[in-house]
matplotlib code that plots the C-alpha trace (Angstrom):
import matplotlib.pyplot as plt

x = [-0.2, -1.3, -4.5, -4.2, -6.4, -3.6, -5.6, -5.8, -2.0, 0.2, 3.1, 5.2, 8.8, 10.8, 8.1, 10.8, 13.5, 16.2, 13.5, 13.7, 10.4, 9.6, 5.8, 3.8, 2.2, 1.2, -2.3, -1.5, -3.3, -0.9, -2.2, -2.5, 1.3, 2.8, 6.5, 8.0, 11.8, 13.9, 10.7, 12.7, 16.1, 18.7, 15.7, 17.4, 14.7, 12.3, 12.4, 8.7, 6.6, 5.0, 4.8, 1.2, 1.8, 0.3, 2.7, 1.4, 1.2, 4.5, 6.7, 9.7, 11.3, 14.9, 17.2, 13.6, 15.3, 18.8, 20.8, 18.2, 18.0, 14.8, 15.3, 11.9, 10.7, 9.1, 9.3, 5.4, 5.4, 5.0, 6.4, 5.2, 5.1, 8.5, 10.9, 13.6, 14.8, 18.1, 20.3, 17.0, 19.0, 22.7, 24.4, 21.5, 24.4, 21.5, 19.1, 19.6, 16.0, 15.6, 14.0, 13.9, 10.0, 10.5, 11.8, 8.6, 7.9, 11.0, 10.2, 13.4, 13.9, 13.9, 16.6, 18.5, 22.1, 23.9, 20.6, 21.5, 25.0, 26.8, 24.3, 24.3, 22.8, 24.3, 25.3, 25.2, 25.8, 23.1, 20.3, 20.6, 17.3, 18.2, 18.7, 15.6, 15.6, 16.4, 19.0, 20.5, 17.8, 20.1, 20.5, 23.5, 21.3, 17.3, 15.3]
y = [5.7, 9.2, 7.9, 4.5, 4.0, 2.8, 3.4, 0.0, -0.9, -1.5, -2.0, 0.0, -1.5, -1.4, -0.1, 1.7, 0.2, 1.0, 2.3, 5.2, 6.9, 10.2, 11.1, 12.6, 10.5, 13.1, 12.6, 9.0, 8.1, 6.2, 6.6, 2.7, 2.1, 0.7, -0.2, 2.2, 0.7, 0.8, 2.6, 4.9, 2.6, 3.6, 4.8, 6.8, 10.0, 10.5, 13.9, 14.9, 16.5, 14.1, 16.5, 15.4, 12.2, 11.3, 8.6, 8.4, 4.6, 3.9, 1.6, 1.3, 3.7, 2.7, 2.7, 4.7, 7.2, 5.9, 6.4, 8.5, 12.0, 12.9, 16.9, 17.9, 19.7, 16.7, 18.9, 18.5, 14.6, 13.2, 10.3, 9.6, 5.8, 5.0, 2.9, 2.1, 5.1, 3.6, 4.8, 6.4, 9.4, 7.5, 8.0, 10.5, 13.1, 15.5, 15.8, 18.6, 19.3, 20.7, 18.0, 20.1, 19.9, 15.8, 16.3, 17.0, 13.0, 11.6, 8.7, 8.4, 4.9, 4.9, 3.6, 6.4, 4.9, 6.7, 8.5, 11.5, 9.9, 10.8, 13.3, 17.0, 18.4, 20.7, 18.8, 14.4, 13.0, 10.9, 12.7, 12.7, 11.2, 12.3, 16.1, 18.1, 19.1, 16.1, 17.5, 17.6, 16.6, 17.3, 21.2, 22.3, 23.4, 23.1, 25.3]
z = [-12.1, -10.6, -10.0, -8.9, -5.5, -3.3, -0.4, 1.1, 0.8, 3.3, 2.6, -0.2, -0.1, -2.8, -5.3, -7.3, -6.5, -9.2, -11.3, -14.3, -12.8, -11.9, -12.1, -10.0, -7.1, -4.7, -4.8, -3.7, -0.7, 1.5, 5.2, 5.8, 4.4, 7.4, 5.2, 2.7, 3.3, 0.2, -1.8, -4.0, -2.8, -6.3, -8.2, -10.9, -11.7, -8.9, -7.6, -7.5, -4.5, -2.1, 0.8, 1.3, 2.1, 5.5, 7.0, 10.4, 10.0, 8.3, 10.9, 8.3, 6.4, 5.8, 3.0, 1.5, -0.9, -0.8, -4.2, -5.9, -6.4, -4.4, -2.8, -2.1, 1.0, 2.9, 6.6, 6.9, 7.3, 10.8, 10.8, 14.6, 14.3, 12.2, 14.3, 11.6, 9.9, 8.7, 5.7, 4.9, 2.7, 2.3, -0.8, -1.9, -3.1, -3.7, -1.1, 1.5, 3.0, 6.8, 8.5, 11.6, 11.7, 12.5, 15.5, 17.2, 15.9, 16.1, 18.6, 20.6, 20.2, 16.9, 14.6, 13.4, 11.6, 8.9, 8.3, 6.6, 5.9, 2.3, 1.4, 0.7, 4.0, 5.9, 8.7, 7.9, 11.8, 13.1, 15.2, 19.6, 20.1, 23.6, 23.2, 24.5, 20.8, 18.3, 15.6, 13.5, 10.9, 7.8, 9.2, 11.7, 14.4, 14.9, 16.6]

ax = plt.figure().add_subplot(projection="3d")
ax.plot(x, y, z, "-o")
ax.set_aspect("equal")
plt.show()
């Protein structure tokens, strides 16, 4: 699966949904993936890197790693283009990544609900799209 050319999909939603997987797709080239909603959605044992990813294109990315155990440092991704970025983390009891970096992306009218809600970050209210500096993004305070 590692090496699958995924380069001309677009769309990505619920791929793993509920599934017992966790190898490692980092290589994966997913730059035209305009939907990755519900991806890893109550997927039982992913929790590998995918920080490479470029999702520049990706429109949807709700409910995307809700119930599953995915923690991994995913502060380089610039998700410029998402829109819909609801439940993206709910009920993920584990993750607790500084998503500080996003901020810089965040488009401010961009779906936020009960993002980070029930998880393990430091602070789980939904980001001010309208400060001068979107927060939180799973951390108390960004810079």
């Amino acid at each position: 699966i590692s090496s699958w050319n995924v380069a001309s999909v677009t769309t990505m939603k619920q791929m793993f949904h509920e599934a017992d997987f966790n190898q490692d797709i980092s290589g994966w080239a997913v730059g035209a993936v305009t939907d990755m909603s519900m991806m890893f959605f109550g997927a039982t044992a992913f929790d590998q890197s995918i920080s490479a990813w470029d999702v520049s294109s990706v429109v949807d990315m709700s409910l995307m790693f809700m119930q599953s155990p995915f923690n991994q440092d995913i502060s380089a991704w610039e998700p410029n283009s998402v829109t819909d970025f609801t439940l993206m983390f709910n009920e993920n009891k584990d993750f607790n990544q500084n998503l500080c970096p996003w901020g810089a992306f965040i488009l401010v009218t961009a779906d936020v609900f009960q993002m980070f809600a029930d998880t393990s970050c430091a602070d789980t209210e939904k980001p001010d799209l309208t400060a001068t500096t979107i927060a939180p993004l799973c951390k108390a305070t960004c810079p």
